[in-house]
C-alpha positions in Angstrom: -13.3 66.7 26.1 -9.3 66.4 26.0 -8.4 66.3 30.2 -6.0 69.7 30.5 -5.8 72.5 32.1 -7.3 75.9 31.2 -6.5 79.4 32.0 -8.2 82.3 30.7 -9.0 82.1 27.1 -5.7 79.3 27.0 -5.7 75.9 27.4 -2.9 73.0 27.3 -3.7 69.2 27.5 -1.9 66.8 30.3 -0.5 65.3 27.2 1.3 68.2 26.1 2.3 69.1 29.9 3.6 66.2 30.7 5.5 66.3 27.4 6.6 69.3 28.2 7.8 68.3 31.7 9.9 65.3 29.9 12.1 67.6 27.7 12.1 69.9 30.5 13.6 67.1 32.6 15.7 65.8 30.2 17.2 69.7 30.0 17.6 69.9 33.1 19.4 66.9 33.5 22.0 68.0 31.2 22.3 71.3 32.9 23.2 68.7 36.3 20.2 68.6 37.8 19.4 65.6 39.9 18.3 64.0 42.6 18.3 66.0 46.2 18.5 69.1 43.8 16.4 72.2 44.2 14.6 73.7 41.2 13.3 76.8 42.8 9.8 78.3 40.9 8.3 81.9 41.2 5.5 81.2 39.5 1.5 82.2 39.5 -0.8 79.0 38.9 0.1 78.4 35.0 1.2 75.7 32.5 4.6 75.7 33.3 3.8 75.3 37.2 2.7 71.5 36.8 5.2 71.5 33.8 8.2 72.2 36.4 6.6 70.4 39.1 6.8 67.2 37.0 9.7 67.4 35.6 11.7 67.8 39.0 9.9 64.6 40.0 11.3 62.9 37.4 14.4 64.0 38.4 13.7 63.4 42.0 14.9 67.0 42.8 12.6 69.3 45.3 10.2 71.7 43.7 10.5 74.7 46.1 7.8 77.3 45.1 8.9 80.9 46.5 5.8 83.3 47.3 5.9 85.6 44.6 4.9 88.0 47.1 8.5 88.0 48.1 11.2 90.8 48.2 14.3 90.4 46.7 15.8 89.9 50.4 12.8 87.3 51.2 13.2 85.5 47.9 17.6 84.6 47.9 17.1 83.5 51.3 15.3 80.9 50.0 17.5 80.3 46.8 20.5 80.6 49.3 19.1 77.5 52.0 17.5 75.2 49.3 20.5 75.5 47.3 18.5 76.4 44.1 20.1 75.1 40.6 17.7 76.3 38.6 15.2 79.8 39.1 11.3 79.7 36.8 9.4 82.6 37.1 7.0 85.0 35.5 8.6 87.6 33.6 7.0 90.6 35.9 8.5 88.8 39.1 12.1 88.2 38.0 12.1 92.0 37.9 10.3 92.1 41.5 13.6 90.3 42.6 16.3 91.4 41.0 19.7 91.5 42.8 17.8 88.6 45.0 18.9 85.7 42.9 22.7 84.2 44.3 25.1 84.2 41.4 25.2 80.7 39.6 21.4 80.2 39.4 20.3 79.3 35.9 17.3 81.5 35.7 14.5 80.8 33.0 11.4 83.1 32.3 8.0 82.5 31.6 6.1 85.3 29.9 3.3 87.2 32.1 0.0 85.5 30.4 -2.7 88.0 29.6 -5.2 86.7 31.9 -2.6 87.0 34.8 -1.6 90.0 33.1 -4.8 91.6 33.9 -6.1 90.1 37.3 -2.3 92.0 38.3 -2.4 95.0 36.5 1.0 94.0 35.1 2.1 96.6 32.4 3.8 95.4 28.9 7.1 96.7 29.7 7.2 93.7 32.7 5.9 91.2 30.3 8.9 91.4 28.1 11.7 88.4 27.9 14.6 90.0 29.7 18.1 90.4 28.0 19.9 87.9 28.6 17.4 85.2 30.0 16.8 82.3 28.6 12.5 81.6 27.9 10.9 78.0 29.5 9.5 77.7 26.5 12.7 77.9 24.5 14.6 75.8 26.4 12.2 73.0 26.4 11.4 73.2 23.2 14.8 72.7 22.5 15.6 70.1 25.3 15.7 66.2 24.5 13.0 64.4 26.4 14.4 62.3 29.4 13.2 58.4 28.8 14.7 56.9 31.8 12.6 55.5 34.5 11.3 58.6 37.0 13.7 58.7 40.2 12.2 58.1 43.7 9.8 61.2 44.3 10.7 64.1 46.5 7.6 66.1 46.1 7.5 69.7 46.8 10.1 71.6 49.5 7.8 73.7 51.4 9.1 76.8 53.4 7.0 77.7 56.5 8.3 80.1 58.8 9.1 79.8 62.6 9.7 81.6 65.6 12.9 82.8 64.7 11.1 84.6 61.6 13.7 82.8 59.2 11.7 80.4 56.5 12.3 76.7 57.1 11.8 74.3 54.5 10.3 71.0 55.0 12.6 68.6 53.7 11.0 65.6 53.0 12.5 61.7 52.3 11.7 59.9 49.4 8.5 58.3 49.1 8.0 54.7 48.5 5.7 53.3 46.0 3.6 52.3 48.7 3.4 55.7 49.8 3.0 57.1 47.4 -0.1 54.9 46.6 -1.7 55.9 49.9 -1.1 59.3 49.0 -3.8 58.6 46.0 -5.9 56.7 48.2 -5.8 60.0 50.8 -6.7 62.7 48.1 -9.5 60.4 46.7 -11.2 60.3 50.6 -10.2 63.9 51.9 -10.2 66.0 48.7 -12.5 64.0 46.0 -9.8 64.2 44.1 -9.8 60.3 42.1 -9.7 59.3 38.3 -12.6 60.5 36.9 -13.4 62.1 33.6 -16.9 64.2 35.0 -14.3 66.3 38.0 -13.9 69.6 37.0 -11.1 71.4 39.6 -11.1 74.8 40.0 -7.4 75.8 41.1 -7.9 79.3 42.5 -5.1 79.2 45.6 -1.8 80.0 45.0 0.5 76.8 44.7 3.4 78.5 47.0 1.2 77.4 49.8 1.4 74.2 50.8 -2.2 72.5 50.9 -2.7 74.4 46.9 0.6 72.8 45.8 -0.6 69.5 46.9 -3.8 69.5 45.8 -2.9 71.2 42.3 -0.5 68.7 41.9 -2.8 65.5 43.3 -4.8 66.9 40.4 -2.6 66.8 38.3 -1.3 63.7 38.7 -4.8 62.4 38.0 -5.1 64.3 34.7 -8.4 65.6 36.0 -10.0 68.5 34.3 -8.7 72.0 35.1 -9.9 75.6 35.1 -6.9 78.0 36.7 -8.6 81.3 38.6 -5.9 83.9 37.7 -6.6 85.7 41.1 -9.8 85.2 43.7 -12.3 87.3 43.0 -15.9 86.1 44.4 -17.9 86.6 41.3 -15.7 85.4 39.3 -15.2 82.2 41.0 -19.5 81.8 40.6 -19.1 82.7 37.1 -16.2 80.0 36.4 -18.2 77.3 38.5 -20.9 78.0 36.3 -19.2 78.0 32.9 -16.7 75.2 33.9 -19.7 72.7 35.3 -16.9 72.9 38.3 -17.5 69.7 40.7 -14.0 70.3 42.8 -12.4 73.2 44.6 -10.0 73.9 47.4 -10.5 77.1 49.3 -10.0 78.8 52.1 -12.6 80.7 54.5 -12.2 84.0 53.6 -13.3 83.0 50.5 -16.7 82.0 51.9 -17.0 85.0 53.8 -16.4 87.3 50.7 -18.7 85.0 48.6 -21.3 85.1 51.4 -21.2 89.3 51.3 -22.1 88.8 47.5 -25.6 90.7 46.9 -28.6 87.6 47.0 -29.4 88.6 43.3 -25.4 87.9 42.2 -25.5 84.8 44.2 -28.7 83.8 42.2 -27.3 84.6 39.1 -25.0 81.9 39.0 -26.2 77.9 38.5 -23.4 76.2 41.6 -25.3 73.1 41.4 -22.5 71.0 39.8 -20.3 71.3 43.0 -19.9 67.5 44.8 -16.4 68.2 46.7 -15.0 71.6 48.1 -11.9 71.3 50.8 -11.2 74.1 53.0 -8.4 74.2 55.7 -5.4 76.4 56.6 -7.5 78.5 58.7 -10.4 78.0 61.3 -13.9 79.0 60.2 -16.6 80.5 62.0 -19.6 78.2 62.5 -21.9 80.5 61.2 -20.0 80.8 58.3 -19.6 77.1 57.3 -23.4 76.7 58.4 -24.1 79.5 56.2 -22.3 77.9 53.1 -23.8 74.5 53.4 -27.0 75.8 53.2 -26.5 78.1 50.1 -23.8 75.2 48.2 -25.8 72.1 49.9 -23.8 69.3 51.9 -20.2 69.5 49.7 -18.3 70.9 52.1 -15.4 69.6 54.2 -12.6 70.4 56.3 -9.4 69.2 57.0 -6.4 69.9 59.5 -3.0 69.4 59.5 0.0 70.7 58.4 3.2 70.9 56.0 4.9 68.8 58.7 2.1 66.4 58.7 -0.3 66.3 56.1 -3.9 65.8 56.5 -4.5 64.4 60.0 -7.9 65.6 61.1 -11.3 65.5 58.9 -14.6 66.1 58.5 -17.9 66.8 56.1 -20.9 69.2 56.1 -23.2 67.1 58.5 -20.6 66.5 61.2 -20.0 70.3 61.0 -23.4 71.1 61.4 -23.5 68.5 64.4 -20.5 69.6 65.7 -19.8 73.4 65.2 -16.6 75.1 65.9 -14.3 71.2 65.4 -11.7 70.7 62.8 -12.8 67.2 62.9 -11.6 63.3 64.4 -8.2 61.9 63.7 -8.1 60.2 59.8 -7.3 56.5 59.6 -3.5 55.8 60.6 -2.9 59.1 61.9 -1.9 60.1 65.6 -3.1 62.7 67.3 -2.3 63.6 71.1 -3.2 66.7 73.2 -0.5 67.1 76.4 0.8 69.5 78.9 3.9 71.0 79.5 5.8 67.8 80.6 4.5 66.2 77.4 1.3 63.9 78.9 -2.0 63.4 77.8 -4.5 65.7 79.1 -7.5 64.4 80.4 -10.4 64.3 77.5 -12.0 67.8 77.4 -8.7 69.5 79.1 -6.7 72.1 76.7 -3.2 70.9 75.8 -0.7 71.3 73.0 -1.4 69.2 69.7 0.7 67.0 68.5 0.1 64.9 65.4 1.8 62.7 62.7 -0.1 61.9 59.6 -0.4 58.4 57.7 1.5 57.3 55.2 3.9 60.5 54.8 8.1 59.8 54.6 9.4 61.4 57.3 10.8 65.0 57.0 13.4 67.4 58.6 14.2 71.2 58.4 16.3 71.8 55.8 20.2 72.4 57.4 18.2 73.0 60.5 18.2 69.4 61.9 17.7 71.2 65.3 14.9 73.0 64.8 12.7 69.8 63.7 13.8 68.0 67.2 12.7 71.2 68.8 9.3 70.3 67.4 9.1 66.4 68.3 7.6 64.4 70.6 8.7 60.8 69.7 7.6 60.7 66.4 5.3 63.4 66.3 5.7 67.1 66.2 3.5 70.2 67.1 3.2 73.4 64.8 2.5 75.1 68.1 -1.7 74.6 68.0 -3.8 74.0 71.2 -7.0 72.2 71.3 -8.9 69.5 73.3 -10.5 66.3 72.3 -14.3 66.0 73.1 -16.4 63.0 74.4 -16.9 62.0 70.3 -13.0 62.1 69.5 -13.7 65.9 68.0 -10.9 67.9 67.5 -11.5 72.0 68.9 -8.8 74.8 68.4 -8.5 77.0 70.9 -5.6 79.1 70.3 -1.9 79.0 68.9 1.0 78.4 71.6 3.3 80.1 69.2 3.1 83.8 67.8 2.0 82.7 64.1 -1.2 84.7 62.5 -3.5 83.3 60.1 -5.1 86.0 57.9 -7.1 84.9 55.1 -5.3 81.3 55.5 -1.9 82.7 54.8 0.8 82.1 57.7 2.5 85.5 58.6 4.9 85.0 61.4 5.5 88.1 63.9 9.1 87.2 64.4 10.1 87.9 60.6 8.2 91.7 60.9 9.8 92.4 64.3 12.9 91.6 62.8 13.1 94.1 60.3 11.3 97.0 62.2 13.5 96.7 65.0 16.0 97.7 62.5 14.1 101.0 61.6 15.8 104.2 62.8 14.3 105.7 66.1 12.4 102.1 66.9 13.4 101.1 70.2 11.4 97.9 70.5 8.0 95.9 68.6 5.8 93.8 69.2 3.9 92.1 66.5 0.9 90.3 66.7 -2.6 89.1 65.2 -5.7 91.0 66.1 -9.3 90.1 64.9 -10.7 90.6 61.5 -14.0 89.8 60.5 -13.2 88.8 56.8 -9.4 87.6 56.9 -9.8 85.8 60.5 -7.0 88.2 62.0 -4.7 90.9 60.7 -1.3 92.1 61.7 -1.3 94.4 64.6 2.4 96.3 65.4 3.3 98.1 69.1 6.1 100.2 68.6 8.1 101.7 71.4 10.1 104.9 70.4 14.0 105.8 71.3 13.6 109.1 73.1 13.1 111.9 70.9 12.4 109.8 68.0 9.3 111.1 65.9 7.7 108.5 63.8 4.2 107.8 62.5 2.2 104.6 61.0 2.5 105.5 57.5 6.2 105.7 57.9 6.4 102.5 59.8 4.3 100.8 56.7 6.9 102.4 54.0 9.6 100.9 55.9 8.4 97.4 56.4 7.7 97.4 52.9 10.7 97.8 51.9 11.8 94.5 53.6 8.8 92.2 53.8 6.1 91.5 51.3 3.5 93.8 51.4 0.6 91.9 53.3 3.0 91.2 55.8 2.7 94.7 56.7 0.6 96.0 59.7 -2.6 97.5 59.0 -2.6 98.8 62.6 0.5 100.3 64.0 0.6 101.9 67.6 3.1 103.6 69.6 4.1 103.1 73.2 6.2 105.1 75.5 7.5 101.9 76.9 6.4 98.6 76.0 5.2 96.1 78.7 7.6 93.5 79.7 8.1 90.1 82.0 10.7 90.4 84.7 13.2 89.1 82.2 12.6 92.0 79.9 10.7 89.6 77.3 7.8 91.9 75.6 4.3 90.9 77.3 2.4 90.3 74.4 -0.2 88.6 75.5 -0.8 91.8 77.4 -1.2 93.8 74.6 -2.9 90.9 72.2 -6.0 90.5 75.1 -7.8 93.7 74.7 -7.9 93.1 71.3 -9.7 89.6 71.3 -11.6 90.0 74.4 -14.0 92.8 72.5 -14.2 90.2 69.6 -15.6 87.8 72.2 -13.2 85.0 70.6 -9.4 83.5 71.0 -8.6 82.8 67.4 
C-alpha cells in the first residue's frame, strides 16, 4: 500500500504531503518567511498539519501549534510572544478567534473536513472559506516549490504554562545532524517508531501538545503508515485498530480507563491483536490500570517521562511495570536525572526530593523573551518542571507529587495561576484559589475556592459563565466553592495546601 496518512474516508500519500510542504515552503519564503520565524497553526490532526510542519522545517522557522481550545484572548497571546508571520487554521476555529489574531498576520484557512466536521458538531455555515482569506490549499497550489537545501531544523515551539499563568514557549536551538540522528535512534527505542512498511500509527492526540506533535511528526518523518482519529472516542479507537491492522499508538491514561469501562462484549468485538508498540506518558497511571491493560492488550505497553523542556528521560515496558507498580521507570541512556532538596543536593536513595533532569541528545532551549524564567528552572544544566519523586534501590523512578500548582487531567496541563487570574477579575470575587482534586477517569479535575467581597451574591454557574468567557472551556472548574474568608499564611499567601488535603486524603492518594 502507498505509505500516507488517512483520515476518515480521505487519504493523502507522504509523497503528495511532502510535495505539498515544498511549495508551501517555497510560498512562504516569498511572503519572508525564514529562519527563527514563527508560523503559528490552529489546526486539528489533518493533512495540512504535517504539511505546515514540514514546510517550516524547511525553512527553519518554529512550528508553534496554538490549542484550538483557545479563546481569542488565549490564542494572540501566543501570536503576540512567538511573533507569528503566518496564522493556518481550520475554518470553524478562525471564527473561534476572531479579533485574537495581531494585525499583520498572514492568515490562511483550511476547510473543516467532514470527519472532523462530525466528531465536532461543526455546522456548514463554520465550514465556509471566509471573505477575504486566502485557502492553504490555494496558496500552495499556486506557490513554487522551494529546491534549496532544508535549513538547520528548529522543530516545533511548544507553549507550556507556568506559575505566573502566562504560556511560555520552549524555544529550542537548532539541531545538529547528529542530533537530529539520535533523535531517530530515540523514537525507534522509546516509541517503536523506525522505518518499516508493516507500522500502522494511529494518531488520536491532539498535536498542540507536546509528546502528539513529536510523535506525529517522528512519524512522519518516517513515512510510516497513518490512520488520523478525528476525536477519542473508545470504540472507535477498537474499531480503527481493527480495520487499520494498527501496530502503533500514543495515548494517554484516561484513555485506558475509558477503554477499560467498555462493556466485555464491545471489548470482544474488536480483533487488537496487531498492536506491538503503545506509548503512554503526560500523566501518571494507576497500577491497576496499566496491570489491567496489559493483560487485555498483552505486553505492548510502555511509559515514558519527561518533558517539553527535556524530552524523554525516563522509560519503561509492560514487565517492568508489572514488577515495579506505581514507577515511571529508570533514567534512558545519556540522560541525567537527580532528586535534591531545597539547597539543591542529592537526597539520599529512597528520600523525596525535587526532580531534575536533562535529556540526551536535545539542543538546548530557553523561554521565549523570558530568558529569566528558564534560569529560574536550572540547576547547572538541568532544570525541574516542578515534579517530586525518589529513586528506589533498582534506579526506579516514583512520583509523588508536584512542587508547583500545575493539574494533570486527562494528560492535559491546566495551570491554576492562568484561572485565578481571570476570576480574580470577576465582579464581587474577593480572592481564589485554584487547584486539582481527584478524578477517577481524568486523574484530577479543577477545583475553585472563592472568597466573596462583602455583600457580593454569586453562585457556581455564574462563576463557570464567567471563566468561560476568558479561558478555554475545560479549564473551567467543575467544582466551585465559596468561602467567607479564605485561609492564609502569615504573609497573606492563600493556604492551598490546606484546602487541596481534604480532597486527596479521602482519595487515599497524592497525585
Amino acid at each position: 500500500m502507498t505509505p500516507g496518512v488517512t483520515a476518515g474516508e480521505r487519504f493523502r500519500s507522504w509523497a503528495d504531503i511532502q510535495a505539498n510542504a515544498a511549495r508551501g515552503a517555497g510560498g512562504l519564503e516569498a511572503l519572508g518567511v525564514g529562519e527563527d520565524d514563527s508560523v503559528a497553526l490552529m489546526l486539528r490532526n489533518d493533512f495540512p498539519t504535517f504539511e505546515v510542519n514540514q514546510a517550516a522545517s524547511q525553512l527553519g522557522a518554529y512550528a508553534v501549534p496554538i490549542n484550538w481550545h483557545f479563546t481569542p484572548e488565549e490564542a494572540g497571546y501566543i501570536l503576540k510572544d512567538c511573533g507569528a508571520k503566518v496564522l493556518v487554521a481550520h475554518t470553524d476555529l478562525l471564527a473561534q478567534i476572531a479579533g485574537g489574531i495581531p494585525a499583520g498576520v498572514k492568515v490562511f484557512a483550511v476547510s473543516t473536513p467532514d470527519e472532523i466536521a462530525a466528531a465536532y458538531g461543526v455546522p456548514a455555515g463554520k465550514r465556509a472559506l471566509p471573505a477575504g482569506i486566502e485557502s492553504w490549499d490555494a496558496f500552495v497550489t499556486a506557490s513554487a516549490p522551494r529546491t534549496a537545501p532544508p535549513a538547520a531544523a528548529r522543530g516545533s515551539m511548544i507553549y507550556t504554562s507556568g506559575t505566573t499563568g502566562r504560556p511560555k514557549g520552549v524555544r529550542r536551538q537548532p539541531s545538529s545532524p547528529e542530533q537530529m540522528a539520535a533523535a531517530a535512534q530515540e523514537a525507534a527505542s522509546f516509541w517503536g517508531l523506525k522505518p518499516d512498511p508493516s507500522i500502522v500509527v494511529l494518531m488520536n492526540g491532539p498535536m498542540y501538545h507536546s509528546a502528539p506533535s513529536a510523535y506525529g511528526n517522528a512519524s512522519g518523518r518516517l513515512q510510516l503508515q497513518m490512520v488520523l482519529q478525528p476525536r477519542f472516542d473508545a470504540e472507535d479507537m477498537l474499531r480503527l485498530i481493527d480495520r487499520h491492522k494498527v501496530s502503533h499508538m500514543h495515548i494517554v491514561p484516561t484513555m485506558f480507563v475509558r477503554l477499560l469501562r467498555l462493556p466485555q462484549e464491545v471489548k470482544q468485538r474488536y480483533d487488537v491483536s496487531s498492536l506491538r508498540f503503545v506509548s503512554h506518558g503526560a500523566a501518571p497511571c494507576a497500577p491497576a490500570v496499566k496491570r489491567q491493560m496489559i493483560e487485555w492488550w498483552g505486553p505492548v505497553i510502555n511509559e515514558y517521562y519527561g518533558a517539553t523542556e527535556t524530552g524523554v528521560v525516563v522509560w519503561h515496558g509492560s514487565e517492568e511495570a508489572l514488577r515495579k507498580p506505581g514507577t515511571v521507570g529508570r533514567p534512558v541512556s545519556g540522560a541525567i536525572l537527580r532528586i535534591v532538596d531545597e539547597q539543591g543536593r542529592d537526597v539520599p536513595q529512597g528520600e523525596v526530593g525535587e526532580i531534575y533532569l536533562r535529556g540526551p541528545n536535545l539542543s538546548d532551549f530557553t523561554y521565549n523573551n523570558d530568558d529569566a524564567k528558564r534560569r529560574e528552572v536550572a540547576l547547572g544544566d538541568l532544570v525541574t518542571v516542578g515534579d517530586i519523586g525518589y529513586l528506589d534501590a533498582d534506579g526506579f523512578v516514583f512520583l509523588c507529587d508536584r512542587k508547583r500548582d500545575m493539574i494533570i487531567s486527562g494528560g492535559v496541563n491546566i495551570y491554576p495561576a492562568e484561572i485565578e487570574s481571570a476570576l480574580i477579575q470577576m465582579p464581587g470575587v474577593r480572592d481564589c484559589a485554584v487547584f486539582g482534586i481527584p478524578d477517577e477517569e481524568f486523574g484530577e479535575q479543577i477545583c475553585a475556592h472563592v472568597e466573596l467581597i462583602a455583600a457580593a451574591t454569586l453562585d457556581a454557574g455564574q462563576v463557570r459563565a464567567w471563566l468561560a468567557e476568558h479561558v478555554a472551556r475545560y479549564k473551567v472548574p467543575r467544582i466551585v466553592e465559596f468561602s467567607a474568608a479564605l485561609p492564609r499564611e502569615d504573609s497573606g499567601k492563600i493556604f492551598k495546601r490546606k484546602l487541596r488535603a481534604p480532597y486527596w486524603e479521602k482519595a487515599g492518594r497524592s497525585i
